[in-house]
N, C-alpha and C positions, 0 to 999 in steps of 0.2 A: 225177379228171379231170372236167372240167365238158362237159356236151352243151348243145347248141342247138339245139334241133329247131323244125322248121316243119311246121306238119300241114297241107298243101294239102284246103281244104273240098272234099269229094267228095260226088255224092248217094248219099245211106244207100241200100244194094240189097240188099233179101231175099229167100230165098227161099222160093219156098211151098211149103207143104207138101202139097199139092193135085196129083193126078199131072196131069191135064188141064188145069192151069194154063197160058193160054197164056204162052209165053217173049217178055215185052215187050222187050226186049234182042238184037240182035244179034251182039252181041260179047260173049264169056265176061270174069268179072270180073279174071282175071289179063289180057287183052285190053285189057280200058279202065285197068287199072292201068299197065299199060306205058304206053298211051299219055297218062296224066295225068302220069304221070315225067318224060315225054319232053317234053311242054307246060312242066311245073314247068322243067326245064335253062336251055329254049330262052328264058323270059320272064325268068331269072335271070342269064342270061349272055348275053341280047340287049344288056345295054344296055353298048354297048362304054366307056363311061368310068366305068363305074359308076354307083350310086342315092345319091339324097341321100335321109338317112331321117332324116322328122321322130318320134323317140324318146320317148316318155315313159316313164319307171319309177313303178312304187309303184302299188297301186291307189286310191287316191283322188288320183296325178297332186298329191302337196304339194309337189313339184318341180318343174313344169310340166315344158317338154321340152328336147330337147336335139338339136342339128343332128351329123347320122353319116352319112361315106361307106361306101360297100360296092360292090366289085364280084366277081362271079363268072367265073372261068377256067373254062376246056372241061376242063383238068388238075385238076380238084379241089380248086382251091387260092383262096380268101377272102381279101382284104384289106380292110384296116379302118383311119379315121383319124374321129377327131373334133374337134370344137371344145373340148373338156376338154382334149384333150392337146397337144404342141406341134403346131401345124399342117403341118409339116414331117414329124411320126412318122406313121410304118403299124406295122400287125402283119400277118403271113400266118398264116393256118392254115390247115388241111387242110376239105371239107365233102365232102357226097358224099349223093344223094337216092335215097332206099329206101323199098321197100312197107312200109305198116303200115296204120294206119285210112283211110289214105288216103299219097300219096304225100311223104314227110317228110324236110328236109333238116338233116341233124345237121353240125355242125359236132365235128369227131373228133378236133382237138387242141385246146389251149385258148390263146386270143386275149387278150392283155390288156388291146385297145380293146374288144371285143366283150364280154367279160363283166366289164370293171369293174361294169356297172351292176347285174349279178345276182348276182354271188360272192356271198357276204357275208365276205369276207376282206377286201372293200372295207371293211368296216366293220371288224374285227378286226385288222385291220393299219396300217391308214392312219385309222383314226377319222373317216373320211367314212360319214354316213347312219348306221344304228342300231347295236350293238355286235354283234349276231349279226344284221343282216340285209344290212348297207351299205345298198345304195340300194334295194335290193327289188324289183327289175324282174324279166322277164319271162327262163325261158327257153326258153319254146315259144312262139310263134306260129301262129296258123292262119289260112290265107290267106284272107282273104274276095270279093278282086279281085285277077286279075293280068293285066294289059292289060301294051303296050309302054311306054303313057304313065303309067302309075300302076298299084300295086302296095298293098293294102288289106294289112293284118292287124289281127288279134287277139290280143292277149295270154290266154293262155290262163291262171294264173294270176291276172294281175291288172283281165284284161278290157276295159283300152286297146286305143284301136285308134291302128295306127303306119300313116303312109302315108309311102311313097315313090316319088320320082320320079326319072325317069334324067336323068343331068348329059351337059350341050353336048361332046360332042366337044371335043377341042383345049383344056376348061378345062382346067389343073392345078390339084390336087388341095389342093398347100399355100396357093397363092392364093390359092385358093377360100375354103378354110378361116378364112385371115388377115383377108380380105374379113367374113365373119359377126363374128371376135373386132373387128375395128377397128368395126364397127358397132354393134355390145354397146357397147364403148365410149362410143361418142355417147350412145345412148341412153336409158344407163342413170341417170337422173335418181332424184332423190328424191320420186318421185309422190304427191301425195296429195287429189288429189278427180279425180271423174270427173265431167263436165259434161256432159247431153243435153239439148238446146236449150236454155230456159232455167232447166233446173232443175241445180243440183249437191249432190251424193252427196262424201259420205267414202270417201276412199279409202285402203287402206294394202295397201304394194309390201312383200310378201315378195322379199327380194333372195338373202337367204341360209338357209339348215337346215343340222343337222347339219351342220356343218363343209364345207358343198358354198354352189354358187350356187345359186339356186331362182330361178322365174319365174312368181309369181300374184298376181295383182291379188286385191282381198279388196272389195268394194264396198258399203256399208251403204247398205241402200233404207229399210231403217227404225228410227229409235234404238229401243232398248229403254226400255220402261214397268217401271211399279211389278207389270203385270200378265202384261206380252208381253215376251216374248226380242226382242231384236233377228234383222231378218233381213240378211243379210249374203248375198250372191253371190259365190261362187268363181271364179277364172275362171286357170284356169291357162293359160298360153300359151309360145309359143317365138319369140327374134329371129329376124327374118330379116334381110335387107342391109338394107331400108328401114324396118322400123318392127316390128310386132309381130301375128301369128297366134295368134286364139285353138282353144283344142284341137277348140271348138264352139261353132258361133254364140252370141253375148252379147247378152239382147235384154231393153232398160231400158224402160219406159214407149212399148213396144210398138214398138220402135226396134229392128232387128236390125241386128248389124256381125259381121264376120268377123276384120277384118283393121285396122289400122290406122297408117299412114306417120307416120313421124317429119318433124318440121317443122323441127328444129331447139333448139326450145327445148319441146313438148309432143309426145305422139302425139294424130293425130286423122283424124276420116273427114269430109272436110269435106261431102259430098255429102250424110250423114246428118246432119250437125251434132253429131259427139259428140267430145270432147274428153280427154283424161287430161294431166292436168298437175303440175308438180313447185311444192311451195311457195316463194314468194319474199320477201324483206325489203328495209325502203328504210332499212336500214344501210348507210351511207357512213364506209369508214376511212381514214384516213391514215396514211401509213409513212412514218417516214425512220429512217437510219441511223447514230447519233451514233459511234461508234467503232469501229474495227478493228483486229484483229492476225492473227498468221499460219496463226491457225485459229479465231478465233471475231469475231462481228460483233455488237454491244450496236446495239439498236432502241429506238424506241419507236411507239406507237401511240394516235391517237387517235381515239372511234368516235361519229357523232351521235346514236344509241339506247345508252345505259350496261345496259341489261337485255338486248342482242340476241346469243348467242354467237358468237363466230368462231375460227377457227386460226389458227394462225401456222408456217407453211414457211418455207424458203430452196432453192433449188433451185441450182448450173451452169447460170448462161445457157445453155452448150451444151448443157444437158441436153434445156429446156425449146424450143428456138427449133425453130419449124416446127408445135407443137404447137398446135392451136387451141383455143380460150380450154375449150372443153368439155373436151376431154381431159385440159389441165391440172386443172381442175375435179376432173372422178374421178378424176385421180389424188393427188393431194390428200386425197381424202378417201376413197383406199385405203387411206393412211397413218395412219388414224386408229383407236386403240386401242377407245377409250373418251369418252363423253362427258367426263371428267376431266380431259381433257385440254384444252377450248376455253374461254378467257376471256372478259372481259366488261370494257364501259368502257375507258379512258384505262390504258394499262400501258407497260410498261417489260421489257426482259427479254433475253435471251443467247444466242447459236446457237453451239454450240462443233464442236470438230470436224470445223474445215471444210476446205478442202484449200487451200493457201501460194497466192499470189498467180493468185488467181483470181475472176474475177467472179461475183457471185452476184446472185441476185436474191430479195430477201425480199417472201412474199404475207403479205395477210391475207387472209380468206376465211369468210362467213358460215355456219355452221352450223347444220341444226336438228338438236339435241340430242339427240331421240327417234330420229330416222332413220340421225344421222351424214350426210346429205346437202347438199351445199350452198343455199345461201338467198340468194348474190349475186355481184354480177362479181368479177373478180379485183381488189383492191389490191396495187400493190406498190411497191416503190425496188429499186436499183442499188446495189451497190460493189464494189470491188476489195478483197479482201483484201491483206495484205502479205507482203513476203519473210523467207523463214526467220532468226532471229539471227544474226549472226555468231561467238556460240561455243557454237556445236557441236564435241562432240569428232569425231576424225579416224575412232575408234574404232567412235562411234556412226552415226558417217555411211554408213560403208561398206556396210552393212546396204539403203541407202536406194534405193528403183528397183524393176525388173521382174526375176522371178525365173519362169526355168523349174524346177520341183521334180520329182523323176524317185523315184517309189515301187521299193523291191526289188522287193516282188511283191504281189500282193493276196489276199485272204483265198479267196477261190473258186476264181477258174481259175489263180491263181499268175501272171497280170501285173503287169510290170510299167510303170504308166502316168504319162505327163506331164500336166501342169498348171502352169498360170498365175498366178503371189502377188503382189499388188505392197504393198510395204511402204511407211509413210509414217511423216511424224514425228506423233507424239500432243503428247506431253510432255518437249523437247530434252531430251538425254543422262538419261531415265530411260525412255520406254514410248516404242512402234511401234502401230498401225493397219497389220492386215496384211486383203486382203480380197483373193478366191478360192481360199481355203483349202478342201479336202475334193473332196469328189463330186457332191453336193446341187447340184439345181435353183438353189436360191437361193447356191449358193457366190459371185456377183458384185456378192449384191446387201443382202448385209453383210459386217462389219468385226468383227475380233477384235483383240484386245489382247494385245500380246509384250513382254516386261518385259526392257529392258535390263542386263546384269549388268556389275560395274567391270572385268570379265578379256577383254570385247569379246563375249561371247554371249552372246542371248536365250533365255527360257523362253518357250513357250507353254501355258497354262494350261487346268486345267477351267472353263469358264465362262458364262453367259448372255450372249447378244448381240443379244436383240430381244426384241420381244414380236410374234407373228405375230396376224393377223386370224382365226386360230379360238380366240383368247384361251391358246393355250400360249404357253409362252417356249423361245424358239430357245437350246438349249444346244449348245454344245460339250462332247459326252463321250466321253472314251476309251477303247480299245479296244487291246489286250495279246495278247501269244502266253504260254501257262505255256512258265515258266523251271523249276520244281517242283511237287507235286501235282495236277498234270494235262497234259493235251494238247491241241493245235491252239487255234484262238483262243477269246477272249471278250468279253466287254465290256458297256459300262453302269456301269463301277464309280464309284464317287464318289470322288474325289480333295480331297474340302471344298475346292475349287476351286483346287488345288495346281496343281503342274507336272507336264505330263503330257513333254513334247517340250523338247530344248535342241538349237539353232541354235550352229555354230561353224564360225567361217572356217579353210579350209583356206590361202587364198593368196587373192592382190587378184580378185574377182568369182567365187571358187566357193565354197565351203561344204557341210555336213552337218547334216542333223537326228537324232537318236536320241533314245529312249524314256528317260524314266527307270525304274527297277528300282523292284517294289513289292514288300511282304509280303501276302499274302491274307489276309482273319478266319478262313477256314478251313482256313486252312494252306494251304504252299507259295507260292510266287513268282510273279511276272512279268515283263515288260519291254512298255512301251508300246509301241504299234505305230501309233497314228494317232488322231486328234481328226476328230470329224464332228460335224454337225450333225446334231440332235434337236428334236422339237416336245413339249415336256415339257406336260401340260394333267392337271390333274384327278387325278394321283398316277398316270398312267400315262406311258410314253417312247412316240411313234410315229415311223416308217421316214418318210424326206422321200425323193422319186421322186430319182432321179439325172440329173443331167446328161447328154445324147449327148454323145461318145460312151461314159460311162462305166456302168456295170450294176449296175442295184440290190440292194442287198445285197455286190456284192461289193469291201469297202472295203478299201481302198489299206492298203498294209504296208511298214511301214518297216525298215531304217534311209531318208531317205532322202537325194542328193544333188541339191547346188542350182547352179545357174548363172546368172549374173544378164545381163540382155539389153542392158539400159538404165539410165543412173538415173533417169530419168522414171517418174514415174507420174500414174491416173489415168485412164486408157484404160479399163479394165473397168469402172470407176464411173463413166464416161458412157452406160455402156451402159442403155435406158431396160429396166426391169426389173420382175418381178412379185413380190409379196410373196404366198408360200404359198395356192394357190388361193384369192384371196382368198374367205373362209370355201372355203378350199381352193378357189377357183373355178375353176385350172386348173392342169395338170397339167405346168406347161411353164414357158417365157419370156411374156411378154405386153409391155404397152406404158406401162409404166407409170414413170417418171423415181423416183430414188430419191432422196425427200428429207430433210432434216436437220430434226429437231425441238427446240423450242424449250424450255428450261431456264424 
């Protein structure tokens, strides 16, 4: 069980050993211990809406910080919500403040927003931050201020100091929260010089580590010689709503700044004259759309710098509409793997996959290659895709729509739980696109492949179906009850990407899925129980957080039955969605449109 202790600073009191010593003190030290306990409660549990606490882990802050509510009950009881996780989630734990060096508030059960950032199971399980450290934070505290308006600590460990501040009455909590992630958004540009009056400095924006988001500017004041290192300034900081806080004053050419609002298009302190800005290119492209059919749209493009990179998206008008030119921007180039993936010059090329008469809109979008960040405005065109074939079989059809799926039971507490599929056509009367499959966070916001068979049921398969932003590949892998040489479940087996699950109509809009039966290498049987999502990276499998309301680890078990609601689909994949914190950056939904990448 993990502790979080806070050591409220007390002044060190000795005694002497001098019998004639006068007694400086009127009050014996269990006296003032009570009543520093009693201070500690009352400045913890003053603040009736809770602390907004600006976080940093790690002691050299490679992370910068991270915005965390907290507030304390009279009953003992801690709740906890951050910006890593969905803004919407809390956790309660137990806390309770007791004499020791001083009076120390431990947290006595274990919280899974409060010490994501110190486990190191965060690292071990989820391959966020180091393999035995995760993110390396703090889990003592020692209070150095605690006023009603502000609240000082000390990492006692890593020797950051966290300040927090109590929240306005009447905000709510996931608002709030929502409020910080949509402003991340905005301003999370591809930075790279820092301007103070008129001189400019190189800049370069750590965005991500270890498989997390990170927030530190890096600013080189002086290149490096044939004789001198370069010097470089660190400067880690945390969003706020409007712009950006650094952890401690940042001061260039004898220029102090603290704090810095976003404009729009840079962050800057105008008052001081200092600037941080994102690289820009005067690449101009052009799009149009020569052909369509009922899932794939052929483009071409052409760009007036032949050496300058860019991407190429396609998004659902309705994915996109409302969004403003920035957001589409980052989200855009959330979706982006790898430099490998951005062209150059005058091309030609194929969006497949798309969903049957529906409007799309294809960008192009300037990239710098080193960053992955955008370099210019959006380009784009317009079309309508077209309507399905007319011969589809009767067979293959029926499959086609929204499916409620209803698991026997699940591997942990024995529920059994509903979810949402909706199937679509891939490749007429041979394959489906089925997307909200599993448990997983990202269960809406990919697509798995369901192989139609001539007797009217599908397989679902072991398989890859992305590539996530911490450079694993999102597999589909299965998961078994022993039929023979063993008991209760298992799973991770490899199937060489076989058939884990067969889909088969019972009557016109219900159906059944069931496992297929295996032989094990080391003896005895199985029978398949479910396919989930996996972040396969570096010859290890890591756990993806689950969906509300379903609980992680504890994965759905089949046989199971299906009801189909509609034959529409399409609903789940407008939903604007987040690809695996990107570099795991959050632990949740985000806002992010999910887009179709170009062949």
């Amino acid at each position: 069980m993990k502790r979080l202790l806070i050591l409220l600073g007390l002044p060190l009191v000795l005694s002497s050993c001098l019998l004639n010593e006068e007694d400086k003190f009127p009050k014996s030290a269990t006296e003032r211990m009570n009543e520093a306990i009693e201070q500690a409660e009352n400045v913890l549990q003053g603040a009736v809406n809770g602390w907004r606490v600006e976080l940093y882990p790690e002691k050299s802050r490679i992370y910068g910080g991270y915005t965390m509510f907290l507030k304390f009950s009279s009953d003992g009881k801690v709740t906890a919500a951050s910006e890593n996780f969905d803004p919407a989630q809390t956790d309660e734990s137990y806390y309770s403040v007791e004499p020791d060096n001083g009076p120390m508030l431990t947290f006595n059960t274990y919280n899974e927003i409060i010490h994501f950032y110190s486990d190191a199971g965060t690292g071990a399980n989820q391959g966020i931050g180091t393999a035995n450290g995760g993110l390396e934070g703090d889990s003592d505290f020692i209070v150095m201020e605690a006023t009603p308006e502000c609240v000082k600590l000390k990492g006692r460990k890593s020797g950051n100091y966290i300040r927090m501040y109590p929240l306005d009455e009447g905000v709510n909590w996931a608002d709030e929260l929502q409020a910080y992630v949509d402003a991340e958004t905005e301003m999370l540009l591809g930075y790279t010089s820092c301007i103070v009056g008129d001189t400019t400095y190189p800049l370069e924006f750590q965005s991500a580590l270890n498989n997390f988001t990170s927030r530190v500017f890096r600013i080189t004041l002086k290149e490096a010689t044939e004789t001198e290192s370069a010097e470089v300034l660190s400067a880690p900081f945390i969003w706020t709503k409007s712009g950006a806080k650094f952890y401690e004053p940042l001061t260039i050419d004898g220029v102090t700044v603290e704090e810095l609002s976003f404009s729009g298009e840079y962050l800057e302190n105008a008052e001081k004259n200092v600037r941080i800005t994102p690289k820009y290119s005067d690449n101009q492209l052009t799009v149009n759309i020569t052909e369509t059919t009922y899932n794939s749209l052929k483009y071409e493009i052409t760009a007036t710098d032949p050496d300058d990179p860019y991407i190429v998206r396609a998004f659902r008008k309705s994915e996109i509409e409302g969004m403003s030119d920035t957001q589409l921007r980052k989200s855009i180039c959330e979706t982006i793997a790898s430099a490998n993936e951005l062209k150059k010059g005058d091309m030609t090329g194929t969006l497949s996959d798309l969903y049957d008469e529906t409007e799309y809109v294809v960008v192009g979008l300037g990239i710098d290659p080193s960053t992955l960040n955008y370099t210019t405005k959006v380009f784009s065109a317009e079309k309508t895709t077209s309507a399905l074939p007319a011969d589809m079989q009767d067979a293959y059809r029926q499959w086609i729509g929204t499916w409620t799926v209803t698991s026997a039971s699940s591997e942990v507490s024995g529920t059994s739980y509903d979810f949402v599929i909706e199937i679509r056509p891939r490749e007429i009367n041979s394959t489906y696109l089925i997307r909200g499959w599993g448990y997983t966070y990202l269960k809406n916001d990919y697509e798995c492949e369901a192989k139609f068979k001539a007797d009217g049921t599908f397989d679902i398969h072991h398989q890859i179906c992305g590539t996530l932003s911490t450079g694993g590949q999102l597999t589909l892998f299965p998961r078994f009850v022993y039929t023979k040489g063993g008991s209760g479940y298992g799973g991770l087996i490899s199937l060489g990407y076989g058939e884990a699950l067969q889909a088969s109509s019972s009557e016109d809009g219900k159906g059944a899925i069931y496992g297929y039966n295996y032989g094990l290498s080391g003896g005895g049987s199985c029978t398949i129980t479910s396919l989930d999502y996996w972040d396969v990276r570096n010859g290890s499998n890591y756990y993806i957080q689950a969906m509300s309301p379903y609980v992680y680890k504890d994965f759905f078990a089949g046989p199971y039955t299906m009801v189909r609601t509609s034959t529409e689909y399409g609903v789940l994949g407008t939903r604007t969605s987040q690809s695996a914190p990107a570099a795991v950056q959050r632990l949740s939904t985000g806002n992010k449109a999910a887009a179709i990448r170009a062949e």
